[in-house]
mmCIF file of the N, C-alpha and C atoms, coordinates in Angstrom:
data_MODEL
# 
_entry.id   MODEL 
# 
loop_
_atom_site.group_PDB 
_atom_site.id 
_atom_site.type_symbol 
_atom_site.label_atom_id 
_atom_site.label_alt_id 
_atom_site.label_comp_id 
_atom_site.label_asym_id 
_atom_site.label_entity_id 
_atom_site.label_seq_id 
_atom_site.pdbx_PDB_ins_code 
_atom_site.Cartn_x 
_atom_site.Cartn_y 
_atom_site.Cartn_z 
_atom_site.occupancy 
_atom_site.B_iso_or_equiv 
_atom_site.pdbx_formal_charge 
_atom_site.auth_seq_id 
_atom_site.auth_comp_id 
_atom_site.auth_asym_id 
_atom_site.auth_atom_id 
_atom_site.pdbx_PDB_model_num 
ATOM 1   N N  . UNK A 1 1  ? -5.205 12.604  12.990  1.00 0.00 ? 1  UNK A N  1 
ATOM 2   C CA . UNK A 1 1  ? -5.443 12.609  11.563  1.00 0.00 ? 1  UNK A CA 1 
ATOM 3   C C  . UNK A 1 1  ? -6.581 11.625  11.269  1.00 0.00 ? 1  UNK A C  1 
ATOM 4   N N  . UNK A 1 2  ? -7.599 11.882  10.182  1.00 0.00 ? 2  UNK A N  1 
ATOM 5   C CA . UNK A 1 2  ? -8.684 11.022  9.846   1.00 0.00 ? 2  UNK A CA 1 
ATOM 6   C C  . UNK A 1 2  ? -8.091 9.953   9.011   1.00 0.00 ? 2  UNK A C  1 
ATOM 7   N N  . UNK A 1 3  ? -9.288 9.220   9.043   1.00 0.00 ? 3  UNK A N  1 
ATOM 8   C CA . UNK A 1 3  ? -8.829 8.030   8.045   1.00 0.00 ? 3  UNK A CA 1 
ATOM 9   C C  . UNK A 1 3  ? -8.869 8.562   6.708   1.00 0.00 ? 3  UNK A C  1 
ATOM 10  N N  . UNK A 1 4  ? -9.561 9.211   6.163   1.00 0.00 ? 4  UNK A N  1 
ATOM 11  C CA . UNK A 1 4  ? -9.569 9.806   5.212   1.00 0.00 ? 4  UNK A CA 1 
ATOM 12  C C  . UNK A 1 4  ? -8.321 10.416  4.719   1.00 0.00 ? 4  UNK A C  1 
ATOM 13  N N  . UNK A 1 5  ? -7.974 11.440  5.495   1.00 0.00 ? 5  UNK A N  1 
ATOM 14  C CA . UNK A 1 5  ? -6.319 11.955  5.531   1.00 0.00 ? 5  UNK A CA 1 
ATOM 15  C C  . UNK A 1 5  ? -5.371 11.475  5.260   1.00 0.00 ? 5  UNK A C  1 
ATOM 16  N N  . UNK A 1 6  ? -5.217 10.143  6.266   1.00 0.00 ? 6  UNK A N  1 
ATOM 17  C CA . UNK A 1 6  ? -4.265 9.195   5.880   1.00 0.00 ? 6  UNK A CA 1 
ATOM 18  C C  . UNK A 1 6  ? -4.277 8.631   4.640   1.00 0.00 ? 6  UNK A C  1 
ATOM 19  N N  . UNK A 1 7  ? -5.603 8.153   4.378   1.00 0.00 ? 7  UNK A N  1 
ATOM 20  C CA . UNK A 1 7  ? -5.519 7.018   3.113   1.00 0.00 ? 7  UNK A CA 1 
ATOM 21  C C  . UNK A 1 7  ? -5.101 8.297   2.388   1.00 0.00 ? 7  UNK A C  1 
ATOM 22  N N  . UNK A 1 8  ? -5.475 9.534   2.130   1.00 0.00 ? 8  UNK A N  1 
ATOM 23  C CA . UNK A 1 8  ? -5.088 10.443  0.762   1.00 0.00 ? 8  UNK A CA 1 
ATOM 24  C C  . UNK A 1 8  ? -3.165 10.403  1.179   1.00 0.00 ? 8  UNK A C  1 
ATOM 25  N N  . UNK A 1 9  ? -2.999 10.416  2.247   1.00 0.00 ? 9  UNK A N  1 
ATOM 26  C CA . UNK A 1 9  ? -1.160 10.933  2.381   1.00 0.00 ? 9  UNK A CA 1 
ATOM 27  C C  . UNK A 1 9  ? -0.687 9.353   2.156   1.00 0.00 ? 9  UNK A C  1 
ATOM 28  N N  . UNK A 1 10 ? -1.338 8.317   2.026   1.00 0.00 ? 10 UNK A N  1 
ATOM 29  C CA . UNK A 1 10 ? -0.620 6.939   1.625   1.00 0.00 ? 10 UNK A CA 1 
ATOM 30  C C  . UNK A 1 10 ? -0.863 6.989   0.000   1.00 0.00 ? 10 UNK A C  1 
ATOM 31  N N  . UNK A 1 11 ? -2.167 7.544   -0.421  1.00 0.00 ? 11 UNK A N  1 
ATOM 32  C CA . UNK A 1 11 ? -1.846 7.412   -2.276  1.00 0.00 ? 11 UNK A CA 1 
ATOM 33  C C  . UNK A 1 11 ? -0.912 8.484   -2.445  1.00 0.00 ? 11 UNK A C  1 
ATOM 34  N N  . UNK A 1 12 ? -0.537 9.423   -1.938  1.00 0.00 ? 12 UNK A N  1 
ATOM 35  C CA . UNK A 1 12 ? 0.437  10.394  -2.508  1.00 0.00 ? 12 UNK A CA 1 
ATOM 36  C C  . UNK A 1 12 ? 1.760  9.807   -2.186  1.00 0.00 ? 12 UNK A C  1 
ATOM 37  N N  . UNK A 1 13 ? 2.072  9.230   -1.266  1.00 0.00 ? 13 UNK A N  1 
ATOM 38  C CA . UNK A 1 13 ? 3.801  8.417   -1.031  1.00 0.00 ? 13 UNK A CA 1 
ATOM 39  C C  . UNK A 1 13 ? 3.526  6.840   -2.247  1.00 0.00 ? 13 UNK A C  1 
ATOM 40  N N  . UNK A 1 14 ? 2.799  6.589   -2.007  1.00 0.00 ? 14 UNK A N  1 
ATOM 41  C CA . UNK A 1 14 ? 2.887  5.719   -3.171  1.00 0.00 ? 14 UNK A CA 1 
ATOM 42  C C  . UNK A 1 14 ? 2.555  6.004   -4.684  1.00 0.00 ? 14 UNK A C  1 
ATOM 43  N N  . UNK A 1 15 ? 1.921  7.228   -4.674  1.00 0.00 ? 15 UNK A N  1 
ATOM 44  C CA . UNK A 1 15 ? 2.314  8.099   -6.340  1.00 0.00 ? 15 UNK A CA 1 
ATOM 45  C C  . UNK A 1 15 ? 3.698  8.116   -6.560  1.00 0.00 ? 15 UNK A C  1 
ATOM 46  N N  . UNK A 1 16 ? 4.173  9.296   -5.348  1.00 0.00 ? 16 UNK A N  1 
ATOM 47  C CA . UNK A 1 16 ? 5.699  9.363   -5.694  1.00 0.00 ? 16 UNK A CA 1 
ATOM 48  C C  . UNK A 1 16 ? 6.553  8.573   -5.566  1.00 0.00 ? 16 UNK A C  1 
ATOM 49  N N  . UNK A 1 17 ? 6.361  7.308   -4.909  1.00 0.00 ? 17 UNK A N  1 
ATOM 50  C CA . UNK A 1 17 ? 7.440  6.122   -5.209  1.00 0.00 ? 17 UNK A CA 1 
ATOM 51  C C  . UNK A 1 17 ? 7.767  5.536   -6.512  1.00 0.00 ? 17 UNK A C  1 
ATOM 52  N N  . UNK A 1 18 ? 6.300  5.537   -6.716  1.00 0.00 ? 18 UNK A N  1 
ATOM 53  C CA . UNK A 1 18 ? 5.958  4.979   -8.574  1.00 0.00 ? 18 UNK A CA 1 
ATOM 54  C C  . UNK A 1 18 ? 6.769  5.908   -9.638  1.00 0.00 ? 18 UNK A C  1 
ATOM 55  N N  . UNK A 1 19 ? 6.661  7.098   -9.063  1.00 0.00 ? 19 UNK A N  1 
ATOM 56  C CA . UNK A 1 19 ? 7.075  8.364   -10.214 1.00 0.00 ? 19 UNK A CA 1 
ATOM 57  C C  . UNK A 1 19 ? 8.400  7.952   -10.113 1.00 0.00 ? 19 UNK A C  1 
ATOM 58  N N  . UNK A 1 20 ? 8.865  7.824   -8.524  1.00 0.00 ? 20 UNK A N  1 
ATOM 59  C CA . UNK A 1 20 ? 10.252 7.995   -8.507  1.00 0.00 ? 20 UNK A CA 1 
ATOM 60  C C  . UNK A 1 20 ? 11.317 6.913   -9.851  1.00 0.00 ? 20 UNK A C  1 
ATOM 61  N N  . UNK A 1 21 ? 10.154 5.487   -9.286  1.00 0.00 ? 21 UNK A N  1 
ATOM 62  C CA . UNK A 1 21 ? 10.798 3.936   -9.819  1.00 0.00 ? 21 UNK A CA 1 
ATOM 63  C C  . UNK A 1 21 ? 11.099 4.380   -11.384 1.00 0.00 ? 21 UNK A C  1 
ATOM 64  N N  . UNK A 1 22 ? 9.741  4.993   -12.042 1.00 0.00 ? 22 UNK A N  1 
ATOM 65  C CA . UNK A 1 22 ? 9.694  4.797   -13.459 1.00 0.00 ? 22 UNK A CA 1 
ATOM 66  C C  . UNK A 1 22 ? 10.376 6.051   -14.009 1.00 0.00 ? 22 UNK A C  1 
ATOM 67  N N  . UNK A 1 23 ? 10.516 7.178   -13.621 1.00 0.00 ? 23 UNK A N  1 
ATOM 68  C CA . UNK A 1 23 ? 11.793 8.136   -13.670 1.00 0.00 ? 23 UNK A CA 1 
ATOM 69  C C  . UNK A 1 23 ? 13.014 7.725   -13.779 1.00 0.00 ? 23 UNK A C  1 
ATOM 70  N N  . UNK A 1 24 ? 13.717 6.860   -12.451 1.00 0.00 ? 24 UNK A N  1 
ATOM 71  C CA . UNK A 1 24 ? 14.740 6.545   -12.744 1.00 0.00 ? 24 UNK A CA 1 
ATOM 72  C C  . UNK A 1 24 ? 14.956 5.235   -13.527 1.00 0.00 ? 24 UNK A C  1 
ATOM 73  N N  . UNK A 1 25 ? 14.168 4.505   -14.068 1.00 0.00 ? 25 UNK A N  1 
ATOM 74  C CA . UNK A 1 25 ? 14.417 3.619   -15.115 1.00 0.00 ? 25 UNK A CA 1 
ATOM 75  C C  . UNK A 1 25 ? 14.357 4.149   -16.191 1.00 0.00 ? 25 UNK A C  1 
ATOM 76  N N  . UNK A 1 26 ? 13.689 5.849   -16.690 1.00 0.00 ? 26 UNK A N  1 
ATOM 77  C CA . UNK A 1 26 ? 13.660 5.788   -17.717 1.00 0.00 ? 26 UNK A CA 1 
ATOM 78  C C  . UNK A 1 26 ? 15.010 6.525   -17.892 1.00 0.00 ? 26 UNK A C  1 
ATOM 79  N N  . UNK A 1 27 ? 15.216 7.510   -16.643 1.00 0.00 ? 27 UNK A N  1 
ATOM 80  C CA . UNK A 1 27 ? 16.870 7.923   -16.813 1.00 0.00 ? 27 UNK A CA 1 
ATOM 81  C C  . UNK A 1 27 ? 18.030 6.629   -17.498 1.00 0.00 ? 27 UNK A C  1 
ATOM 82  N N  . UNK A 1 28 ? 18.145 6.022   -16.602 1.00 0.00 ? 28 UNK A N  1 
ATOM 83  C CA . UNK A 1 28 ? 19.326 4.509   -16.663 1.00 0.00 ? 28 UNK A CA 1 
ATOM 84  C C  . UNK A 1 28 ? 18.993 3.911   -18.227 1.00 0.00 ? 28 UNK A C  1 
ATOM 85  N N  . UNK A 1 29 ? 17.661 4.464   -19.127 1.00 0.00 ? 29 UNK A N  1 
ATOM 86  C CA . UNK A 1 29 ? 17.901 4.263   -20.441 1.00 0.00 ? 29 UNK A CA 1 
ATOM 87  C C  . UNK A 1 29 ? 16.480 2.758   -20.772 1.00 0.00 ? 29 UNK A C  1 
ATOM 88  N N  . UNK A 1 30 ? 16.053 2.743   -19.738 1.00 0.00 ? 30 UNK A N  1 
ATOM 89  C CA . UNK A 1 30 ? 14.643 1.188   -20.113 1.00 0.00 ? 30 UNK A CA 1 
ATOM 90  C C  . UNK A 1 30 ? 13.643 1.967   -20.452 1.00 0.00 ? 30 UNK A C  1 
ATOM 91  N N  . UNK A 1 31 ? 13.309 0.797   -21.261 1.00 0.00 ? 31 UNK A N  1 
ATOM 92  C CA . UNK A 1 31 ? 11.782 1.610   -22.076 1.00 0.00 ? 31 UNK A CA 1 
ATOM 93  C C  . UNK A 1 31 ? 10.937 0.220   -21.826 1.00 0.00 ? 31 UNK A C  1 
ATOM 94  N N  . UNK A 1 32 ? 9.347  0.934   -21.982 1.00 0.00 ? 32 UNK A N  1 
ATOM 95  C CA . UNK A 1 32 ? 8.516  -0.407  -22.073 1.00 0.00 ? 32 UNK A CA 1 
ATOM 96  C C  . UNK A 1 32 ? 8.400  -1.810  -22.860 1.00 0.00 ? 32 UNK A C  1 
ATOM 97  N N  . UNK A 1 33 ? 9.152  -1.221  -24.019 1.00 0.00 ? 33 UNK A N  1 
ATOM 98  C CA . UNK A 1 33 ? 9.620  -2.826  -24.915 1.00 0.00 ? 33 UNK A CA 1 
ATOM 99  C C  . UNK A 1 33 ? 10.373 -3.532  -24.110 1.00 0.00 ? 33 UNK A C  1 
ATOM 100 N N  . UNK A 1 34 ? 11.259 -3.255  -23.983 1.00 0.00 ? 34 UNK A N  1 
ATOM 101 C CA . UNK A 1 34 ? 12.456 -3.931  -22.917 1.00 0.00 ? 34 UNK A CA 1 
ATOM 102 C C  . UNK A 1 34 ? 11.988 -5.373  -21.521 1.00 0.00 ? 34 UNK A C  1 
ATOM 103 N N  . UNK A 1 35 ? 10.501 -4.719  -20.988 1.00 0.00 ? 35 UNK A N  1 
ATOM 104 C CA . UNK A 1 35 ? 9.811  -5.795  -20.388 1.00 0.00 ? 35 UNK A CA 1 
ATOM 105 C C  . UNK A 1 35 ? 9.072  -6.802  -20.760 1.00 0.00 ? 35 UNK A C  1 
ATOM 106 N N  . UNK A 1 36 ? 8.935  -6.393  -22.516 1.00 0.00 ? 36 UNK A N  1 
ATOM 107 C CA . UNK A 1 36 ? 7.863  -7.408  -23.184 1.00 0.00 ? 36 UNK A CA 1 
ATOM 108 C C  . UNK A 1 36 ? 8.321  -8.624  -23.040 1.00 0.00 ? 36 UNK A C  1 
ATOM 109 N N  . UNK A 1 37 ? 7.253  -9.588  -22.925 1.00 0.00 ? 37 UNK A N  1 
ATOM 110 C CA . UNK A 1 37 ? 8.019  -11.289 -22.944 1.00 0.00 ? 37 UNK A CA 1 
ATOM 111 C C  . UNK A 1 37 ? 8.956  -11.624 -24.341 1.00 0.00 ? 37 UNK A C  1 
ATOM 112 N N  . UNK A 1 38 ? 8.825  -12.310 -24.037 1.00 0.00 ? 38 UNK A N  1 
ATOM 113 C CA . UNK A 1 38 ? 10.100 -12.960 -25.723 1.00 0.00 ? 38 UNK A CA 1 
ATOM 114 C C  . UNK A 1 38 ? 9.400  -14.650 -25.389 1.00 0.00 ? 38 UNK A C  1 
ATOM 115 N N  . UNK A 1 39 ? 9.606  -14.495 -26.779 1.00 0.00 ? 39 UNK A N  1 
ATOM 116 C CA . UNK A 1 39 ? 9.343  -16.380 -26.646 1.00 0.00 ? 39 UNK A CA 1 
ATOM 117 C C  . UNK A 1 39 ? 11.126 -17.301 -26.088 1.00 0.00 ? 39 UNK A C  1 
ATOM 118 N N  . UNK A 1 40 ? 11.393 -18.151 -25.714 1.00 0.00 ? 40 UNK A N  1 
ATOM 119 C CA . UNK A 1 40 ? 12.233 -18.763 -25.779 1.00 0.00 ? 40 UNK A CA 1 
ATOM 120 C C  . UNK A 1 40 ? 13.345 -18.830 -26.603 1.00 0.00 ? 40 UNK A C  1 
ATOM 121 N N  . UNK A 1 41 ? 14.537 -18.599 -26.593 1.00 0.00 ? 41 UNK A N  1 
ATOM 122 C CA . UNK A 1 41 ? 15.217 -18.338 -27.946 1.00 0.00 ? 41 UNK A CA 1 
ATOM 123 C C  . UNK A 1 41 ? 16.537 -19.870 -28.041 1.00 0.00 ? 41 UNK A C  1 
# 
């Protein structure tokens, strides 16, 4: 396999890891507010 090849079949497993992560967080109910900082309370 070329280097080329590879690097394209390493951005596609690390697309779908990403898809996978932020799929199932958005299943389990997290949204992007949820990570915003907060000041100190």
């Amino acid at each position: 396999m070329s280097a080329a090849a590879r690097a394209a079949h390493l951005v596609w497993v690390v697309m779908l890891g990403a898809a996978t992560y932020f799929g199932a967080l958005w299943l389990l109910g997290f949204r992007p507010g949820d990570f915003a900082k907060r000041g100190a309370e």
